[in-house]
Every structure is written in structure tokens, then in C-alpha cells.
C-alpha positions in Angstrom: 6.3 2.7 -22.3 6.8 3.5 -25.7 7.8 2.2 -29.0 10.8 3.8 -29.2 11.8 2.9 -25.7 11.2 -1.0 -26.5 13.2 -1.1 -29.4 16.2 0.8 -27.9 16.5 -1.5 -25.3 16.4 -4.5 -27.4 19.0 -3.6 -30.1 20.9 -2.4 -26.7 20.9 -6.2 -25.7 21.2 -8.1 -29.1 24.1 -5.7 -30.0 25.1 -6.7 -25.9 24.5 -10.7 -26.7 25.9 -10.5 -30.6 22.4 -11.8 -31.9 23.0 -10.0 -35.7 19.8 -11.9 -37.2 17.5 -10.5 -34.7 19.2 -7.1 -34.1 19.0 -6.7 -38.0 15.0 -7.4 -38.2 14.5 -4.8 -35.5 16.0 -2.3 -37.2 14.3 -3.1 -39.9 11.1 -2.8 -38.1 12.1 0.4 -37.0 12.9 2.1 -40.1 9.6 0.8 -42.0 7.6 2.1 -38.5 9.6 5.5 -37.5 9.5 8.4 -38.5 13.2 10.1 -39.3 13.2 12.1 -36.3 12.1 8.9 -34.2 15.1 6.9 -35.7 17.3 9.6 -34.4 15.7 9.9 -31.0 16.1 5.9 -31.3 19.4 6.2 -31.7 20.4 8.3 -28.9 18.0 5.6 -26.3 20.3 2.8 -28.1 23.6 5.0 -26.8 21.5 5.1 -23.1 20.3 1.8 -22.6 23.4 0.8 -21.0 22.5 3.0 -18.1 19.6 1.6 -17.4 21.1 -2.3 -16.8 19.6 -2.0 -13.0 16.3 -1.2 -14.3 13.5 -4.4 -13.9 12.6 -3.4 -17.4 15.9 -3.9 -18.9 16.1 -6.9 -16.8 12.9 -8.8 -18.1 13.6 -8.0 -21.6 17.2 -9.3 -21.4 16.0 -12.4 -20.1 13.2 -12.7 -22.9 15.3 -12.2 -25.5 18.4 -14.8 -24.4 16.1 -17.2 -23.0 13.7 -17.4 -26.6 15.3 -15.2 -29.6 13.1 -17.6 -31.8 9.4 -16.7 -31.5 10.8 -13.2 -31.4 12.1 -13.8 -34.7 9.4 -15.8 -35.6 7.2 -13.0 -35.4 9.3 -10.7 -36.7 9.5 -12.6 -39.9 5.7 -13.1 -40.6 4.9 -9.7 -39.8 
């Protein structure tokens, strides 16, 4: 799974779940990690993600990040 994969599917499900604080700090993250042509490319897997709602993956990290936004945040901050 990578990177870019991760982070599409999360800012798919804060944008979903209207979490602005963390959906801003993963972009963030992105921009200061990715390259330009993987912020494009991240782009088009945030347009996707919605497809892929069935998927276990999508599943287990929508229930990570509704069930404890915090320590994601947390981390997000001290990094």
C-alpha cells in the first residue's frame, strides 16, 4: 500500500465526515512529503476513493479515523 494511496483515502473520508482540522494537516503532510507529480496522482486517488467504499481497507480506515481523529491529530502535530 502506498503513501499516496493512504492519504487519498483519508482526505476522501475527512472531506466525507467534514473533519477540516485533520483534513487540513494531511494535506499539509502531503505537500511537504510529495513530490508535484505525486500531489497530482493524489489528487486523482482523492476523486476515486469513493469507489472503493466496499473495500476492507476503506472500511478500517473510516472507522479509525471517526472512532479517534485525536491521536491522529496528535501525531500529526508533533511531527
Amino acid at each position: 500500500m502506498s503513501l499516496i494511496k493512504i492519504l487519498a483515502v483519508s482526505l476522501h473520508i475527512c472531506i466525507e465526515i467534514e473533519n477540516n482540522i485533520l483534513k487540513t494537516l494531511l494535506y499539509d503532510y502531503a505537500k511537504d512529503t510529495l513530490t508535484r507529480k505525486q500531489l497530482c496522482l493524489l489528487y486523482l486517488q482523492i476523486a476515486s476513493a469513493g469507489e472503493q467504499r466496499d473495500a476492507d481497507f476503506y472500511k478500517l480506515m473510516q472507522r479509525w479515523i471517526t472512532n479517534d481523529p485525536d491521536s491522529i491529530i496528535k501525531q500529526l502535530i508533533r511531527r
